[in-house]
Backbone as CSV, one residue per row, in Angstrom:
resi,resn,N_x,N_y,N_z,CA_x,CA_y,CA_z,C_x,C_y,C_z
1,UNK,261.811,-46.586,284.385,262.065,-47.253,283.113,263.279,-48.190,283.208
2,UNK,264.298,-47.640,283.719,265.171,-48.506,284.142,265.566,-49.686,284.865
3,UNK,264.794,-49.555,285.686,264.159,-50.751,286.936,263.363,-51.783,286.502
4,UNK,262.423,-50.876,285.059,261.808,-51.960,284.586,262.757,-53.068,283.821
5,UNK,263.742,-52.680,282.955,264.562,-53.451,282.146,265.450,-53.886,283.151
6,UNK,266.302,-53.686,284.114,266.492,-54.206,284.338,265.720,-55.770,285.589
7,UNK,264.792,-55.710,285.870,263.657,-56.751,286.663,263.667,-57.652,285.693
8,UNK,262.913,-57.345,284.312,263.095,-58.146,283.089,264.400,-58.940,282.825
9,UNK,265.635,-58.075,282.972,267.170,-58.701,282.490,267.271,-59.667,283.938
10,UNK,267.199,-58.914,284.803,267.648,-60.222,285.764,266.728,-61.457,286.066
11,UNK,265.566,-61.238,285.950,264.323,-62.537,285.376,264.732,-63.452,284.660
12,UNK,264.871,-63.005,283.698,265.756,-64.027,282.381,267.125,-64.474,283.175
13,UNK,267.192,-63.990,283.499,268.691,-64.262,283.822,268.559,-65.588,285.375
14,UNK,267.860,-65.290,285.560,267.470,-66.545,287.021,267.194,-67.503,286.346
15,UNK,265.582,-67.318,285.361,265.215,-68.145,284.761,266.124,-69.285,284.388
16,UNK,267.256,-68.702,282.954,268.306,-69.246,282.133,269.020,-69.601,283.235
17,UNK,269.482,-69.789,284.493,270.213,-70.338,285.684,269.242,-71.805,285.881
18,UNK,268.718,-71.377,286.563,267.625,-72.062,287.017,267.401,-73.189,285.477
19,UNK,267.100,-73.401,284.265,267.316,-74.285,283.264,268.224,-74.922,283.027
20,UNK,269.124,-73.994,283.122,270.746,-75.319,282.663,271.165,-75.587,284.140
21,UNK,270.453,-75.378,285.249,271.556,-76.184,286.719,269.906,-77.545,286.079
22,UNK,269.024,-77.197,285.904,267.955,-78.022,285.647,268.643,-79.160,284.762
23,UNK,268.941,-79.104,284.071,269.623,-79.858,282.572,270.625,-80.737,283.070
24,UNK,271.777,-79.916,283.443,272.904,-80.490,283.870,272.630,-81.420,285.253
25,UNK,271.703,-81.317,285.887,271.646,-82.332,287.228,271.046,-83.553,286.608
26,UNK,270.490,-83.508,285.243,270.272,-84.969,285.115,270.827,-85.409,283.964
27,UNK,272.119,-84.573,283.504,273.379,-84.955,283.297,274.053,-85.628,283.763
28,UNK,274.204,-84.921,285.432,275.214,-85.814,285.804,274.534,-87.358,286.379
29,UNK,273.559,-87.684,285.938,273.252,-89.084,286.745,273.241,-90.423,285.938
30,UNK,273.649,-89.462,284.707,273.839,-90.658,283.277,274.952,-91.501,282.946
31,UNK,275.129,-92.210,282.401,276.604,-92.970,282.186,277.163,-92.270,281.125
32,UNK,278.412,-91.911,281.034,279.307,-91.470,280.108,280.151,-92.532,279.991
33,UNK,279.946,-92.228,278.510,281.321,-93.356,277.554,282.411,-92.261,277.280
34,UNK,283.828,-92.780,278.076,284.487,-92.148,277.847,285.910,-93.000,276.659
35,UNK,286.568,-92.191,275.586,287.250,-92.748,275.195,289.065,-93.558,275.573
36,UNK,289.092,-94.386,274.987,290.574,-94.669,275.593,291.710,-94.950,274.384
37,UNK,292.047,-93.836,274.439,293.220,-93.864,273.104,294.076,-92.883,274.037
38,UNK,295.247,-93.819,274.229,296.293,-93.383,273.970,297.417,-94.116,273.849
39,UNK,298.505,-93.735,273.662,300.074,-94.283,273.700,300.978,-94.256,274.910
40,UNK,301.529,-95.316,275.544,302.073,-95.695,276.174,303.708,-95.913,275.779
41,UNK,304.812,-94.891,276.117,306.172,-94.924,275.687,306.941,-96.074,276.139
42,UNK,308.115,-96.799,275.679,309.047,-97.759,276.266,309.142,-97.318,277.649
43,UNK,308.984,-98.510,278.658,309.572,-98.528,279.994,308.590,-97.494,280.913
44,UNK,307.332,-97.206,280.576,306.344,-96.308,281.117,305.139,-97.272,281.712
45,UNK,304.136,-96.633,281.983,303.198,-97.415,282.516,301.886,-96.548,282.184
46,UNK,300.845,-97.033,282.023,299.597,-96.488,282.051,298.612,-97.414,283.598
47,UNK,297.618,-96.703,284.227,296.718,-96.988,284.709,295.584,-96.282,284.366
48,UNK,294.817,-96.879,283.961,293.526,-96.809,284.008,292.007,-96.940,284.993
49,UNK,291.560,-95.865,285.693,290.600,-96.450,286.634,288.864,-96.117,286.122
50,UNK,288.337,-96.951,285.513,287.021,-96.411,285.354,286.102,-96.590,286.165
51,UNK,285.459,-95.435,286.729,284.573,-96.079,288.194,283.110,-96.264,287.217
52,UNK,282.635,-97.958,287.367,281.512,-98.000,286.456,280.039,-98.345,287.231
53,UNK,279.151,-98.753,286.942,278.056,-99.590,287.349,278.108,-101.015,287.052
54,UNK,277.466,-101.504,287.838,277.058,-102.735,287.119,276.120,-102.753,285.848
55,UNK,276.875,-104.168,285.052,276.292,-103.869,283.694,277.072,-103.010,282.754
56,UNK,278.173,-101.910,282.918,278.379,-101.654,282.448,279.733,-101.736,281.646
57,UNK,280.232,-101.498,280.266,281.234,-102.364,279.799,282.276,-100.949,279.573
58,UNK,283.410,-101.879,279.003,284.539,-101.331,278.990,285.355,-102.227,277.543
59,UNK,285.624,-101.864,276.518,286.588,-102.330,275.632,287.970,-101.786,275.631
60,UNK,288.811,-102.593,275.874,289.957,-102.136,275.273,290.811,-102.889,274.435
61,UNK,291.894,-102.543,273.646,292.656,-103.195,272.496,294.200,-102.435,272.810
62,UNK,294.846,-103.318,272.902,296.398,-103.006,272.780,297.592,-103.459,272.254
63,UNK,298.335,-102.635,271.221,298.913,-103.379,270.590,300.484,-102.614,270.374
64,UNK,301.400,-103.089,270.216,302.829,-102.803,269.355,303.546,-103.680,270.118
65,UNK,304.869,-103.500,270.797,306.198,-104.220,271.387,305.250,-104.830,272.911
66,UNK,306.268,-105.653,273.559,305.668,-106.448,274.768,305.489,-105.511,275.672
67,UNK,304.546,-106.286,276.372,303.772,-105.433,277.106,303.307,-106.558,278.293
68,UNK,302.604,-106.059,279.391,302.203,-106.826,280.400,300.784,-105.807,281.007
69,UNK,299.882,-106.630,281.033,298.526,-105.873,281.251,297.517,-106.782,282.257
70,UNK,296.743,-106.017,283.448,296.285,-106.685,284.603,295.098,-105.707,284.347
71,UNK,293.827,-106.301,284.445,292.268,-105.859,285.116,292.100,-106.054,286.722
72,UNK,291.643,-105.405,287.251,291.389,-105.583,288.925,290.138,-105.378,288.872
73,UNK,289.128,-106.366,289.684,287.740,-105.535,289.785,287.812,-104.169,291.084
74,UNK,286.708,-103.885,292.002,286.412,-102.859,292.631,287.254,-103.526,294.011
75,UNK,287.117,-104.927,293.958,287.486,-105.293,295.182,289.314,-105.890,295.034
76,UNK,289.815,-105.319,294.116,291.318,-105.747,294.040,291.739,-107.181,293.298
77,UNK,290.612,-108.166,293.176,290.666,-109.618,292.417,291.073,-109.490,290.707
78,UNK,291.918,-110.232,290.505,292.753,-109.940,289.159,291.383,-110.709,288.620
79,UNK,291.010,-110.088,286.965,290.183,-110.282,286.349,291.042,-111.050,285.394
80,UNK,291.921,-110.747,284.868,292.408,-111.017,283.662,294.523,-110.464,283.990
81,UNK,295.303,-111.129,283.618,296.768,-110.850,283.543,296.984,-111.432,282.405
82,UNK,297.675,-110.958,281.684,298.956,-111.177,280.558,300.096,-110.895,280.726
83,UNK,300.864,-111.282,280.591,302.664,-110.706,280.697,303.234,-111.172,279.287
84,UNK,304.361,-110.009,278.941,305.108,-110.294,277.613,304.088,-110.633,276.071
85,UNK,303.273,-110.004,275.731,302.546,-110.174,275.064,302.511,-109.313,274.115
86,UNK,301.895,-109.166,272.919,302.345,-108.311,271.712,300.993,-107.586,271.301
87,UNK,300.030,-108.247,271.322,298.830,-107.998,271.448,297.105,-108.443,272.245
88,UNK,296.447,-107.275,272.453,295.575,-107.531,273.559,294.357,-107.114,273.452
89,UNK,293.173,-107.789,273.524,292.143,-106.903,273.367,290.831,-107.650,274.262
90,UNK,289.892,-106.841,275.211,289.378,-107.663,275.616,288.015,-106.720,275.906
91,UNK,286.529,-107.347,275.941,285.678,-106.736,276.847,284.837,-107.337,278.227
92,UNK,284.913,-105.647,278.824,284.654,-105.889,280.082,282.750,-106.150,280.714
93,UNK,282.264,-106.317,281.422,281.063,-106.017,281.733,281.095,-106.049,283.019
94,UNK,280.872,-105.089,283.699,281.032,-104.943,285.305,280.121,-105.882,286.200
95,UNK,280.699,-106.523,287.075,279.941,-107.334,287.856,279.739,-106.738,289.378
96,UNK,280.580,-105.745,289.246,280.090,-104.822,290.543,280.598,-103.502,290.451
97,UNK,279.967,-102.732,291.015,279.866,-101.233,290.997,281.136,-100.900,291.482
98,UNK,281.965,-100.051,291.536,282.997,-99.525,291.816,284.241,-98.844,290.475
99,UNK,285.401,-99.060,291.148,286.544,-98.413,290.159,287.596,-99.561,289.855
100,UNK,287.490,-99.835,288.626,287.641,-100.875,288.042,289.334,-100.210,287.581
101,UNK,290.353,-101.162,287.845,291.764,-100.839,287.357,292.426,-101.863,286.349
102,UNK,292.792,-100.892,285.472,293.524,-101.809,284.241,295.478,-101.254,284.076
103,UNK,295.720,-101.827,284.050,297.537,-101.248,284.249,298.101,-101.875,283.072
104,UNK,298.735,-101.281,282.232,299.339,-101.350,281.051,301.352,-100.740,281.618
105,UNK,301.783,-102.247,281.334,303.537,-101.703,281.800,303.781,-101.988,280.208
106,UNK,304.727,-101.065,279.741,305.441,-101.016,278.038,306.982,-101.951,278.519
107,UNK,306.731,-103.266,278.318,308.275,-103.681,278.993,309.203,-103.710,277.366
108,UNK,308.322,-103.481,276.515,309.204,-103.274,274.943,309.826,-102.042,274.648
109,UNK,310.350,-102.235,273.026,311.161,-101.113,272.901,310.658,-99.978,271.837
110,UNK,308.893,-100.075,271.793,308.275,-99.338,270.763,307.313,-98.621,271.698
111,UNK,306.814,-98.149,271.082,304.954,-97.492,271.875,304.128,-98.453,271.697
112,UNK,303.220,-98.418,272.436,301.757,-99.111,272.530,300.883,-98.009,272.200
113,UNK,300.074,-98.546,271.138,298.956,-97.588,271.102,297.868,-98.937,271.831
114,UNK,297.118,-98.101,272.960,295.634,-98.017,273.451,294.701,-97.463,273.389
115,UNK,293.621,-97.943,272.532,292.290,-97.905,272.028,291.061,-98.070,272.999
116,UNK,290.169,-97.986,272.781,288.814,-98.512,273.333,288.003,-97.443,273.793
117,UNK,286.626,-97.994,275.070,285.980,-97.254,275.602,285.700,-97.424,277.035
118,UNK,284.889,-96.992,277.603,284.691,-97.158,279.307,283.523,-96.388,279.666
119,UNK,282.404,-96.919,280.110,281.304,-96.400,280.307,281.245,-96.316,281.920
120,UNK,281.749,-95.093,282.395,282.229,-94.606,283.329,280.766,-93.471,284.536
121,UNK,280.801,-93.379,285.613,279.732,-92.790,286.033,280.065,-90.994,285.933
122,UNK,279.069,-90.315,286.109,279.670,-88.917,286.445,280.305,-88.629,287.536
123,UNK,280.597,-87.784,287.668,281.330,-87.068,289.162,280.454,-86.743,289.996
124,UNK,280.272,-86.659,291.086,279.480,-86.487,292.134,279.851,-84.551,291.911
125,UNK,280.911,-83.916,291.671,280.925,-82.778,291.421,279.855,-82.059,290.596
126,UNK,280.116,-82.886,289.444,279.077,-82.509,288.549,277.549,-82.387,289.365
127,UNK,276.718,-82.885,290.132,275.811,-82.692,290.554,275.780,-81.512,291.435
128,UNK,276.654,-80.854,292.359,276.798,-80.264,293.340,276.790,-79.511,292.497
129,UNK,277.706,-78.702,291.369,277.781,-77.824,290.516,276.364,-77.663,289.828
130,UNK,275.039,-78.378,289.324,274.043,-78.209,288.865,273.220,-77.303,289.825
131,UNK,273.344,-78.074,291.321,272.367,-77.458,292.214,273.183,-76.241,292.617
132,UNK,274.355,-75.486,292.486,274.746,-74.654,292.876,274.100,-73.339,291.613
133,UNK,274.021,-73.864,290.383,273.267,-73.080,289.155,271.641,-73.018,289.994
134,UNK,271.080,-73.825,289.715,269.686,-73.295,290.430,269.298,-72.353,291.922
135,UNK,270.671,-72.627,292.652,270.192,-71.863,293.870,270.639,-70.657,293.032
136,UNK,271.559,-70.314,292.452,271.788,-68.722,291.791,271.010,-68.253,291.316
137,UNK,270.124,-69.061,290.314,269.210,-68.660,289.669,267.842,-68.219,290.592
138,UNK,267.789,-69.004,291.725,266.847,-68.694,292.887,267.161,-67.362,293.579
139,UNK,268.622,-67.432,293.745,268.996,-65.832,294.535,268.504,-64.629,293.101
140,UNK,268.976,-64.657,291.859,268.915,-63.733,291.140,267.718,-63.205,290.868
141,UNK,266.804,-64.559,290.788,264.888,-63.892,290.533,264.388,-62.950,292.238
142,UNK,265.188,-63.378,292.982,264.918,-62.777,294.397,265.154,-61.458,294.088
143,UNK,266.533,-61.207,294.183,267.403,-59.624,293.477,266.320,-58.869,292.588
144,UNK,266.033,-59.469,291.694,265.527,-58.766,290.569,263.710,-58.534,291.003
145,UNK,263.532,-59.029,292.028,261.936,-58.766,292.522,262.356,-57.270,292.826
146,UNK,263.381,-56.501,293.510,263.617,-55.234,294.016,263.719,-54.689,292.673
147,UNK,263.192,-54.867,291.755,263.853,-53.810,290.995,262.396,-53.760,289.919
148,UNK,261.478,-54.415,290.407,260.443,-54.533,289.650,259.271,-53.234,290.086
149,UNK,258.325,-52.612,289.250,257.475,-51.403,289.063,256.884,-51.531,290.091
150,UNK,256.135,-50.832,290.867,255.417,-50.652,292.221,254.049,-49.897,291.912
């Protein structure tokens, strides 16, 4: 009786593995928009790296005391520079795949608040972590065959 519930519990239990490493692997192959708000203190710096696709965009807006702000594409070529400027706002659309850098220096004597978005790729982690859920779920329905009625 026991063997039986548990064959059943660990069944489910592979199964429910085996679904969400299912789910999450074609999670990770999607574009995520990630947000970009934050504040930047006097005499600090922000960098920003969004690794994107082509095609894909990026807004940002920046504003309070002077400031000096540079885009780099994947290959290091300045997209865009400002220096000493009060306010900034621009969008991006990727012309090539890689990790796109934006650098925000606060050369004023207030905060910068930074706004926007960045449609950024997943992590290659994230995938390894999906298929590591399904092989568990593969070992656990294995396990739980020993424990099934004869």
């Amino acid at each position: 009786m026991l063997a039986s519930k548990l064959f059943y519990a660990a069944m489910a239990a592979g199964i429910a593995f085996i679904v969400i490493g299912a789910a999450s692997s074609v999670y990770s192959n999607m574009v995520v928009a990630v947000p970009l708000d934050n504040t930047v203190r006097p005499g600090a710096s922000d960098i920003i790296t969004p690794d994107m696709n082509v095609g894909s965009t990026s807004g940002i807006m920046v504003s309070g005391s002077k400031f000096d702000i540079k885009i780099e594409d994947p290959d290091g070529q300045v997209i865009r520079s400002d220096n000493n400027i009060t306010s900034f706002s621009y969008d991006l659309t990727a012309q090539k795949a890689g990790e796109y850098q934006i650098e925000i220096v606060n050369t004023g004597s207030t905060d910068l608040m930074v706004n926007g978005h960045a449609q950024t790729k997943s992590s290659p982690l994230a995938l390894s972590g999906a298929l590591m859920l399904v092989v568990t779920g593969v070992i656990v329905i294995g396990l739980s065959l020993r424990f099934r009625n004869r």
